[in-house]
C-alpha positions as CSV (number, residue, x, y, z in Angstrom):
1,X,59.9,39.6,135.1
2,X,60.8,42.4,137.7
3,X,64.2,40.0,138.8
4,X,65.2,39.3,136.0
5,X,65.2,43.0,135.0
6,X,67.3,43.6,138.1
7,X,69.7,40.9,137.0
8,X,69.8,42.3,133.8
9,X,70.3,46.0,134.9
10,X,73.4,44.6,136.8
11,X,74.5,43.1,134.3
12,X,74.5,46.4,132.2
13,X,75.9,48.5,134.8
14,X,78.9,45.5,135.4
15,X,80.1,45.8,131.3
16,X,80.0,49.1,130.9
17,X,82.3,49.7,133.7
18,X,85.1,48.0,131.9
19,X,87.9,49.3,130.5
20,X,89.0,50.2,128.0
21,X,85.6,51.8,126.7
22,X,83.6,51.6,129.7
23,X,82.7,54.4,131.8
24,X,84.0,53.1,135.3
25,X,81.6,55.2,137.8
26,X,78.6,52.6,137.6
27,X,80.4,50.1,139.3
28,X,79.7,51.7,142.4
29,X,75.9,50.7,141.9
30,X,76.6,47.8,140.0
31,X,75.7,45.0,142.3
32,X,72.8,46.9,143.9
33,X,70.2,45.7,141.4
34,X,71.3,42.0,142.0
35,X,71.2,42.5,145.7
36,X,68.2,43.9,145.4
37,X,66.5,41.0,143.7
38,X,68.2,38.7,146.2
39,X,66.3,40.9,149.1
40,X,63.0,40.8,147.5
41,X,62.7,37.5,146.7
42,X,64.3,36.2,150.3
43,X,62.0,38.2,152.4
44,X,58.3,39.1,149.9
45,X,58.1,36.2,146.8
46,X,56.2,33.0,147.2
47,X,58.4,31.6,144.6
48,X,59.8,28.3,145.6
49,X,63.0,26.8,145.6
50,X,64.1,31.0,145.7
51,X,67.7,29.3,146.5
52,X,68.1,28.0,142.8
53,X,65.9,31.3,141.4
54,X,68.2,33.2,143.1
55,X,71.2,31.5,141.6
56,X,70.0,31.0,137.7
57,X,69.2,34.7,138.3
58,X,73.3,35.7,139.2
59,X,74.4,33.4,136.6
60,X,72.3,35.0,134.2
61,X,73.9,38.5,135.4
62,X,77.6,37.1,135.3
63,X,77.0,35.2,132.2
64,X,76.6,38.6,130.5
65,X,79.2,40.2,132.2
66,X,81.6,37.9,131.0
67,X,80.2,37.6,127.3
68,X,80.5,41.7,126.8
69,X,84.1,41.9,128.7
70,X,85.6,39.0,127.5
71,X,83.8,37.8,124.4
72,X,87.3,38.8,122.4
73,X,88.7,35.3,123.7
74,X,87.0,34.1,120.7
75,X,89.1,36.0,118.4
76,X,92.0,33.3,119.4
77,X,92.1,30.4,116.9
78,X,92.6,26.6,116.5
79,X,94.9,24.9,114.1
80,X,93.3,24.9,111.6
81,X,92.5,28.8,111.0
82,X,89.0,28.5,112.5
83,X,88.0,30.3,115.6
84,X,88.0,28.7,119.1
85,X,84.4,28.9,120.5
86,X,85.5,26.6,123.3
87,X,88.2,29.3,123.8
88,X,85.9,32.0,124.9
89,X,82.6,29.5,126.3
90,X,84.4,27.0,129.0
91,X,86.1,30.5,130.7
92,X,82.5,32.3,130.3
93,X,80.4,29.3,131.7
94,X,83.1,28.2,134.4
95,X,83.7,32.0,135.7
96,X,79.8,32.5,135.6
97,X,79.6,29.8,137.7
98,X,82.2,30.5,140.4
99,X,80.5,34.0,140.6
100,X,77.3,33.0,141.1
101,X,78.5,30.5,143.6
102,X,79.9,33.4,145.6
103,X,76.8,35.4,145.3
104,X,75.1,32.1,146.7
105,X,76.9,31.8,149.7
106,X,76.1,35.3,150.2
107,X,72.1,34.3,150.1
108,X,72.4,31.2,152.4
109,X,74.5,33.3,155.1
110,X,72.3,36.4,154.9
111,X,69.4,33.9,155.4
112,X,71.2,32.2,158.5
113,X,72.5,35.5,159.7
114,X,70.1,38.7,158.9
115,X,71.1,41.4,156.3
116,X,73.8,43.2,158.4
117,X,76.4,40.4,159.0
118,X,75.5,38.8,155.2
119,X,76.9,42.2,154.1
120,X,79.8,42.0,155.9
121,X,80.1,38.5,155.0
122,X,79.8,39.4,150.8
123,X,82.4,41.6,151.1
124,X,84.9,39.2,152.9
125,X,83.8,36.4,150.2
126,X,84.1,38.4,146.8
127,X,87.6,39.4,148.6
128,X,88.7,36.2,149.5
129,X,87.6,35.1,146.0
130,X,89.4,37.3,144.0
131,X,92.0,36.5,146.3
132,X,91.6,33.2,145.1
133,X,91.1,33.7,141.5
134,X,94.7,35.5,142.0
135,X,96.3,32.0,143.4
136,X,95.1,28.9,142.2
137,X,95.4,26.6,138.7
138,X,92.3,28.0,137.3
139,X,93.7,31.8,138.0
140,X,91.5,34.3,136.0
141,X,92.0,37.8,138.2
142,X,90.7,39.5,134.4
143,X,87.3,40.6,136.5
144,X,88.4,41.7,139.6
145,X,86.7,44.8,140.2
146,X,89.6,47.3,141.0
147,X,90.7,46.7,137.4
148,X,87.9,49.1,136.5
149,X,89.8,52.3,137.0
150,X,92.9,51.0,134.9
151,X,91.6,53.6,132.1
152,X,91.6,56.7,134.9
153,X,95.0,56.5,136.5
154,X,94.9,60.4,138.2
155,X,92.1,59.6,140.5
156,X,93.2,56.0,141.7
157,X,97.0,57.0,142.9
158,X,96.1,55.4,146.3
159,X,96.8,52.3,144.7
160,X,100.1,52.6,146.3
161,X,99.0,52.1,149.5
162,X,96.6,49.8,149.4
163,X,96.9,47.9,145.5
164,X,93.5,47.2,143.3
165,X,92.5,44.6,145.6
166,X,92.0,47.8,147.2
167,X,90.3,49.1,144.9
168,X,88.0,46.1,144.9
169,X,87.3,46.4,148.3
170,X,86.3,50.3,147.9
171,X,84.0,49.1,145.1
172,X,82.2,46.2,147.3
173,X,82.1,48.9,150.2
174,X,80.2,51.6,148.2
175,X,77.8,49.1,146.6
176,X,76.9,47.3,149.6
177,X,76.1,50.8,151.8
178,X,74.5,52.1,148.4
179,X,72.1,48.3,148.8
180,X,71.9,49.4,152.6
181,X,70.9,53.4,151.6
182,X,68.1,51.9,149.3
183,X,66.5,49.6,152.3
184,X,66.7,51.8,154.8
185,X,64.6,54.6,152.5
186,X,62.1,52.1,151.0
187,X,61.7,50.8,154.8
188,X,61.2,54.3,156.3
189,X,60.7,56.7,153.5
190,X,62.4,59.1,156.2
191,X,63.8,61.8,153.9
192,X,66.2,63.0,156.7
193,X,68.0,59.7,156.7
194,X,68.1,59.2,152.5
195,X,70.2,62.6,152.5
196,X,72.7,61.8,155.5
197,X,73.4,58.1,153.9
198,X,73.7,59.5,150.3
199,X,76.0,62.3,151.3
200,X,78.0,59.4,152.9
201,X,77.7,57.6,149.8
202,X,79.1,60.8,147.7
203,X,81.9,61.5,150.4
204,X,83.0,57.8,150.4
205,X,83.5,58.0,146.6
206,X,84.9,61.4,146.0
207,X,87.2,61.3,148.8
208,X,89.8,58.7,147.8
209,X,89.5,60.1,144.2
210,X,90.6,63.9,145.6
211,X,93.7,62.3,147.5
212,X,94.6,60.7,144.3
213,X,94.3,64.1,142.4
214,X,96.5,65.6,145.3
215,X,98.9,62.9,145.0
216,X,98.7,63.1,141.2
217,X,99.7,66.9,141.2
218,X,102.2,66.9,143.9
219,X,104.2,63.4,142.4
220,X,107.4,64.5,143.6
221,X,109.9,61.3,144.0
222,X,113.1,61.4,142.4
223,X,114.7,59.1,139.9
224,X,118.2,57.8,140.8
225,X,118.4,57.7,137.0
226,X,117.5,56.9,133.6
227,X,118.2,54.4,131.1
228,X,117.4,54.3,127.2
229,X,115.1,52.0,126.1
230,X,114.3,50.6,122.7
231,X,111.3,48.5,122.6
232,X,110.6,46.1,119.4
233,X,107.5,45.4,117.8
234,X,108.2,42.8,115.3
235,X,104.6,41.9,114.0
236,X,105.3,38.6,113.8
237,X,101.8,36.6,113.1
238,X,101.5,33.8,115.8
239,X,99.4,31.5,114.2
240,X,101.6,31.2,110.7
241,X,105.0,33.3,110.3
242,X,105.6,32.0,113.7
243,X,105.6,28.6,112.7
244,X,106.5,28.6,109.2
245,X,109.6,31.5,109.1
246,X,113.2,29.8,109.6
247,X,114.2,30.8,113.2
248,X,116.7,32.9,111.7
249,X,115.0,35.1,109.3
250,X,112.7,35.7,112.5
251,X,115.7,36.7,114.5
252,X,117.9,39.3,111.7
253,X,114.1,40.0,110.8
254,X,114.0,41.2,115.1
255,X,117.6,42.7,114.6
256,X,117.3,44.9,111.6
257,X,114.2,46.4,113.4
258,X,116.4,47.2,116.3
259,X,119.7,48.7,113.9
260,X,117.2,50.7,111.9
261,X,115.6,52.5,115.2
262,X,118.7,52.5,117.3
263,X,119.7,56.5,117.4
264,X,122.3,56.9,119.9
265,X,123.1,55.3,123.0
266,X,120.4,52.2,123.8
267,X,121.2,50.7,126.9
268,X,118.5,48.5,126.5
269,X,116.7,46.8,123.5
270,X,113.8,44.6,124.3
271,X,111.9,42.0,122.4
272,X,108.1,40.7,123.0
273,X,106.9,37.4,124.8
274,X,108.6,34.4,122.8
275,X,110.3,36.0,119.9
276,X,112.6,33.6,119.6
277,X,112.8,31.3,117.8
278,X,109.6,30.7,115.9
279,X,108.8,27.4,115.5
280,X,110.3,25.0,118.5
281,X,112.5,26.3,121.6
282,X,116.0,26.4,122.7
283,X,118.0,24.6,124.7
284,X,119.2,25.9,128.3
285,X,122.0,23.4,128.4
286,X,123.4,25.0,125.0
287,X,122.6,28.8,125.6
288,X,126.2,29.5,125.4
289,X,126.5,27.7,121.8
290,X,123.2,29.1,120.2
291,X,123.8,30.4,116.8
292,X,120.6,32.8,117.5
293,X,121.4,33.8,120.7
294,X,125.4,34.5,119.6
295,X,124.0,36.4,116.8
296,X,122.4,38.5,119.0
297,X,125.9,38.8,121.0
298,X,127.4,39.8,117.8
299,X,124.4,42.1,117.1
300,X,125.6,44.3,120.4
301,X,129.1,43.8,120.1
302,X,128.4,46.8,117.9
303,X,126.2,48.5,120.3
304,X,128.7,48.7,123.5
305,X,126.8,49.0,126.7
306,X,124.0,47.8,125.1
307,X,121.7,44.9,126.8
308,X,119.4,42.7,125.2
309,X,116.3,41.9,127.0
310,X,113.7,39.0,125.4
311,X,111.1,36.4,125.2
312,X,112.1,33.0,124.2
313,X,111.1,29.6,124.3
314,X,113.4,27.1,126.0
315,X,113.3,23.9,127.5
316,X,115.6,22.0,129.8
317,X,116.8,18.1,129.3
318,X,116.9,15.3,132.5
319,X,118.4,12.3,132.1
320,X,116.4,9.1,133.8
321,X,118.9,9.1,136.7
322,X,118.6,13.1,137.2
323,X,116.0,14.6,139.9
324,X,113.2,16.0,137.4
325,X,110.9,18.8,138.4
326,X,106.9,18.2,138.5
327,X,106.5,19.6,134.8
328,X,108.8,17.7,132.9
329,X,107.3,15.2,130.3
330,X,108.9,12.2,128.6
331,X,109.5,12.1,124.8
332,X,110.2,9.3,122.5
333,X,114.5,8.7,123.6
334,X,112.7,8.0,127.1
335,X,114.4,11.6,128.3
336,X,112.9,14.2,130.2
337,X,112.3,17.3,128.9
338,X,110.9,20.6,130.3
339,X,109.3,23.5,128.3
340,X,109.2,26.9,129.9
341,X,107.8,31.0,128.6
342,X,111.4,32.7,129.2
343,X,112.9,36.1,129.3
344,X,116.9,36.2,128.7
345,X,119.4,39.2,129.2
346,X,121.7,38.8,126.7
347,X,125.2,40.6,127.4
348,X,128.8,39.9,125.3
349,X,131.0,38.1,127.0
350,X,128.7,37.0,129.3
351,X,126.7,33.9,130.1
352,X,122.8,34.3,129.2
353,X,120.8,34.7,132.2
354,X,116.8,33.1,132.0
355,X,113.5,33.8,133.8
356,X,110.6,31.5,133.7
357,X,107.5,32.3,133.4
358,X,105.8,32.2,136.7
359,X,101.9,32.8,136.4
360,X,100.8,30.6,133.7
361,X,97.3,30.9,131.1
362,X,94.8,27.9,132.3
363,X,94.7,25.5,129.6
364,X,96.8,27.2,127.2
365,X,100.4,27.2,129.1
366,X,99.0,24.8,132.1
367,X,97.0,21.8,132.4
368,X,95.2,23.0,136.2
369,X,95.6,20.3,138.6
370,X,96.7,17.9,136.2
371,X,97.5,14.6,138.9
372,X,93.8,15.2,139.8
373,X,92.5,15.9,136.1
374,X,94.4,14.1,133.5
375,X,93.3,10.7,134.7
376,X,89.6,12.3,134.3
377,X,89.7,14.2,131.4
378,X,92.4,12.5,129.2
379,X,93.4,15.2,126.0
380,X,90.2,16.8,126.5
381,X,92.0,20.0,126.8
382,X,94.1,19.5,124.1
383,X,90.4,19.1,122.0
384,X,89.6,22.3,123.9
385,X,92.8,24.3,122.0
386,X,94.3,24.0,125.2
387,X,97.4,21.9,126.7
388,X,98.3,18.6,127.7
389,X,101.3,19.2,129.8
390,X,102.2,21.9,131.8
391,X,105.3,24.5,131.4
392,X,108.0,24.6,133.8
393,X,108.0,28.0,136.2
394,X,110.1,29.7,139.0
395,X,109.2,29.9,141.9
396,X,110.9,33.2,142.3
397,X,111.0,36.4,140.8
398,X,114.5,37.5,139.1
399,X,115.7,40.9,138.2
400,X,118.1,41.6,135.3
401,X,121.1,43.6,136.6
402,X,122.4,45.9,134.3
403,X,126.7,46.0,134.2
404,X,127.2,49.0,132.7
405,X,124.4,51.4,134.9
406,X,122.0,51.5,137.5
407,X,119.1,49.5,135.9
408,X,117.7,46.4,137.3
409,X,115.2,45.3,134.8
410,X,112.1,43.4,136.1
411,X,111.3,40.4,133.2
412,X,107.6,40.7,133.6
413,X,106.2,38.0,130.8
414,X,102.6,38.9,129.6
415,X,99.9,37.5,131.8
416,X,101.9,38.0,134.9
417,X,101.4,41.9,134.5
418,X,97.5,41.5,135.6
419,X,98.6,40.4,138.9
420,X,99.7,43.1,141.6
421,X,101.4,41.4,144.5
422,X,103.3,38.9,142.3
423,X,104.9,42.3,140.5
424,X,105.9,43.3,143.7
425,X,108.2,40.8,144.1
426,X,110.3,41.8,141.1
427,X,110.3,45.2,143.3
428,X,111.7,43.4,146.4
429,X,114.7,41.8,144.8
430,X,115.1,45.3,143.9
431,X,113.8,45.9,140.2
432,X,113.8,50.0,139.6
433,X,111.8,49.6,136.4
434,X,109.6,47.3,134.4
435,X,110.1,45.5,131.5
436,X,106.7,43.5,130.6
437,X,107.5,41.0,127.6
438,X,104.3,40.0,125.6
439,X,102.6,38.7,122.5
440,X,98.9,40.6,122.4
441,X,98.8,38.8,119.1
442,X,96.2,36.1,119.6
443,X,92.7,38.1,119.6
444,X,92.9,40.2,116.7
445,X,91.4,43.6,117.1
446,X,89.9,43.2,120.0
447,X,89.6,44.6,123.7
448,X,91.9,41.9,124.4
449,X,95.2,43.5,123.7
450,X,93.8,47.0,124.9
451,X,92.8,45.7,128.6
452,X,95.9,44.1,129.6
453,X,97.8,47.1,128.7
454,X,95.6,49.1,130.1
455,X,96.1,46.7,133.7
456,X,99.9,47.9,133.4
457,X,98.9,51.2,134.5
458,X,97.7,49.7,137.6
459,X,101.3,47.9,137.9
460,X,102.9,51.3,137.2
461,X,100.8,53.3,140.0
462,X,101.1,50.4,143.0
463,X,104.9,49.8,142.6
464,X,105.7,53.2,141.4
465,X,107.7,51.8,138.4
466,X,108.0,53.3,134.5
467,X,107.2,50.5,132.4
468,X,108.7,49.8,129.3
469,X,106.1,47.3,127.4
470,X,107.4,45.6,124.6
471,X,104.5,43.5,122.6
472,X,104.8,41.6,119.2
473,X,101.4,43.3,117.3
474,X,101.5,46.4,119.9
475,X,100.2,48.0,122.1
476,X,104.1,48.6,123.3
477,X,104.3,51.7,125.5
478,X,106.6,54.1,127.8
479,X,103.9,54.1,131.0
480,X,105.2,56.3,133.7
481,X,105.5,55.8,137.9
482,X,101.8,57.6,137.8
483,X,99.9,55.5,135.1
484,X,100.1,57.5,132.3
485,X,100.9,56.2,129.1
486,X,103.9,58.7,127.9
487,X,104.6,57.6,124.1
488,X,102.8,54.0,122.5
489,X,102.4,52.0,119.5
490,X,99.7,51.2,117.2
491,X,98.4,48.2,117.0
492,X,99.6,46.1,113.8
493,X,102.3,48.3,112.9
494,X,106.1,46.4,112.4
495,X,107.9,49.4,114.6
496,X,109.9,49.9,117.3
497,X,109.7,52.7,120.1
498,X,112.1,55.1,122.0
499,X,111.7,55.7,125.9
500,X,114.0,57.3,128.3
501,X,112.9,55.3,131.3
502,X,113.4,57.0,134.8
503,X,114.5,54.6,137.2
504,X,113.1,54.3,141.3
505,X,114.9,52.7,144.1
506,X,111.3,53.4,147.1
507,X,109.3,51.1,147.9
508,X,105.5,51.6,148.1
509,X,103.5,50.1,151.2
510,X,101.7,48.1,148.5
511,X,105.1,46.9,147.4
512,X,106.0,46.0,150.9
513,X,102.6,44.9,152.0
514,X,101.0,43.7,149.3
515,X,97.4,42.8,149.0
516,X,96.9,43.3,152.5
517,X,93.0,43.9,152.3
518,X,93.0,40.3,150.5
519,X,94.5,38.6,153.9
520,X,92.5,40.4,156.0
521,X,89.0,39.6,154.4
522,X,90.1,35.8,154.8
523,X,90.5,36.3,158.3
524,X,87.3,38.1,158.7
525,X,85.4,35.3,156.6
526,X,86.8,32.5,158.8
527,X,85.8,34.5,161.9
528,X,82.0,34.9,160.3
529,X,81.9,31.3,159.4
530,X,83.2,30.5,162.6
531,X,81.3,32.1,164.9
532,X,77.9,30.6,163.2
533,X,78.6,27.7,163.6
534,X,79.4,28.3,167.4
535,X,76.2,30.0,167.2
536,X,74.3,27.0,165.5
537,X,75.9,24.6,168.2
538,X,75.1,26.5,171.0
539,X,71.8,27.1,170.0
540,X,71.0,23.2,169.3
541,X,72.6,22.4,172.8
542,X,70.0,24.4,174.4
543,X,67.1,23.0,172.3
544,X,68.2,19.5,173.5
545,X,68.6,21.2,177.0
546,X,64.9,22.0,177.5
């Protein structure tokens, strides 16, 4: 009973971390309980098979975690109106899993090892798998630790330097010397060494948090300008006006709201994550004879200077005889077709210029591994309310030049704003502000819409970049270069909000860097792995020896 209370205090401590109503301090002493119960019943239990205790124990923890932080998955829906439980149980059981799997690797090392190199080595692994959880098919970065702060921008201005996988690693570093504080008093019960190791503890916390302050209060860079930013917020309900509205009732419905708000000089009006056109896409081989996308020409040719910034969804036709990328699917004239999640900067007189989408939802907007998987799993994903093909990406960032002043718009398209070093390369082809594009539509009123805009602040504060967040149902927000959230919607409300957006031309060292930590923890996990199993070799060649 005492373990499980353990894993269940961790659990606790975990959830109410998160943002957005979370109180982010106890994930400094998160983990300790679970270590804890990992300690105890290595070294004192007589239970057997402790290896599987130990992992049903994590799982249990990580199960709950993910239940209480991302139980408003299931506020997405199927078809037919009903609500996807598969939605929210095959990320909660799979991500469980994966976590638990990382807390078991930290066991069997620890075991091989002793305590002070397995806590080196469950640092480098939770690193290295968030690092992965930031790269692969099955990315889901939703629970990486230095997300926590995303609600307290003024103490985690360091970010600039060093990202949120920074943050993560300043979370792993306090919980694991916090685990070691605990065994050394409960070893020694020396009272001398309890206070020197706490007031370590404390200094390690509070220090990075007064050098944000500092940096907070003494934010001094200056703009090379400004630019005038109207974001829409259409309301547009994804599971039925979407689908059922003519495209171009969607589209004057998307331009009145613009004419009605538009007071003075815009320079830039921007629409959420596929806005256009409803039901089906549009084709990139007729951008330039698109009655909805000409209306929208005709829209500014009344605005002058004005650009046009949105979501759309689009797709690409290959002939048999024409080179077709890895995404494209075949439809019933035996033509190739790809689908893509696009952004467009729509300028008179000019021809429309398109982003992909280039960090994809698992199972919603990409079938993960699907050479390896389809064969297996056939349209079990499809039963699952996911997808059976995969959308077309870029492998590159673009940036949106504006002709007519200094701002280069980065097209950031909803779920590639939770991922820091990918946003940096908008930054490096020279973006001086952010435009993220999304739908926050799917999940009701949930925390779903309110934690990914509260990630943007994290976006904001590593790049050092104003955001302008435009999102169908809200939240769409002015966030400036320090995290804070200057002027926002509500959520629900068919509006439209003003923003003069400063523009930067620095680069952070996160920008330049990136997550540097990330890459070092890999190397520092391949040299632990490494030199144990030199160790193990060298240790069996003098057993034969003798």
């Amino acid at each position: 009973m005492k373990y499980v209370i353990l894993s269940l205090l961790s659990a606790m401590l975990l959830s109410i971390s998160w943002p957005t109503y979370g109180i982010p301090f106890f994930i400094f002493f998160a983990l300790v309980p679970l270590m804890m119960m990992e300690h105890d019943i290595t070294k004192f239990s007589t239970i057997k098979r402790k290896g599987w205790v130990i992992f049903g124990l994590s799982y249990f923890c990580f199960v709950i975690w993910n239940i209480v932080t991302t139980g408003w998955l299931y506020g997405s829906k199927n078809p037919d109106g009903t609500h996807s439980v598969m939605a929210v149980v095959f990320p909660v059981v799979v991500n469980s899993l994966l976590y638990s799997f990382v807390f078991q690797l930290y066991h069997w090392y620890k075991k091989l090892q002793g305590t002070y190199w397995g806590l080196t080595f469950f640092v480098a692994i939770w690193m290295c798998f968030e690092k992965l959880h930031m790269s692969w098919e099955f990315t889901w970065p939703w629970l990486n630790l230095g997300n926590a702060f995303s609600e307290y921008p003024k103490i985690i201005q360091w970010y600039d330097t060093l990202g949120a996988t920074g943050g993560s690693f300043w979370i792993l570093l306090i919980n694991v010397y916090a685990f070691y504080t605990l065994r050394i008093w409960e070893a020694g019960r020396k009272r001398k060494s309890l206070i020197i190791n706490s007031a370590i503890l404390v200094g390690a916390i509070a220090l990075p948090m007064l050098i944000s302050v500092v940096k907070y209060n003494n934010f001094d860079e200056k703009p090379i300008g400004s630019v005038k930013v109207l974001m829409l917020q259409p309301e547009l309900d994804p599971y039925t006006e979407k689908y059922s509205k003519d495209s171009l009732t969607i589209l004057n419905d998307l331009l009145t709201l613009a004419e009605q708000n538009s007071k003075g000089q815009i320079d830039y009006y921007i629409g959420p994550e596929t806005s256009l056109p409803g039901f089906g896409s549009i084709s990139e081989r007729g951008f330039e004879q698109s009655t909805l996308l000409n209306n929208v020409k005709d829209f500014l040719s009344k605005h002058p200077k004005s650009v046009f910034a949105t979501g759309i969804s689009s797709h690409k036709f290959f002939q048999s005889t024409e080179q077709k990328p890895n995404a494209a699917y075949q439809v019933s004239d035996g033509s190739f077709v790809e689908s893509y999640n696009s952004a467009v900067q729509i300028i008179p007189n000019q021809k429309v210029e398109v982003y992909h989408k280039g960090k994809l939802v698992p199972g919603v907007e990409i079938f993960p591994y699907i050479n390896v998987l389809k064969p297996i799993l056939g349209d079990a994903m499809l039963n699952l309310g996911g997808a059976t093909v995969s959308l077309g990406i870029d492998e590159e960032r673009k940036v949106f030049s504006n002709p007519f002043n200094k701002g280069k718009l980065a097209p950031i398209i909803c779920y590639e704003s939770i991922y820091g070093e990918f946003v940096t390369d908008y930054v490096k082809k020279g973006a001086n502000f952010l435009a993220i594009m999304t739908n926050d539509s799917w999940w009701g009123v949930t925390q779903g819409h309110q934690q990914l805009m509260s990630y943007a602040k994290l976006r904001a504060i590593e790049t050092r970049r104003e955001i302008a967040r435009s999102a169908n149902s809200g939240i769409s927000a002015h966030i400036d270069a320090k995290g804070d959230v200057l002027a926002d919607t509500l959520y629900g409300d068919k509006t439209a909000l003003f923003a003069e957006v400063k523009l930067y031309d620095k680069m952070t060292f996160y920008s330049r860097a990136g997550d540097l930590l990330s890459r070092i923890s890999i190397f520092v996990l391949g040299f632990l792995v490494f030199y144990t199993l030199i160790k193990k070799f060298q240790n069996r060649k003098n057993m034969s020896s003798k």
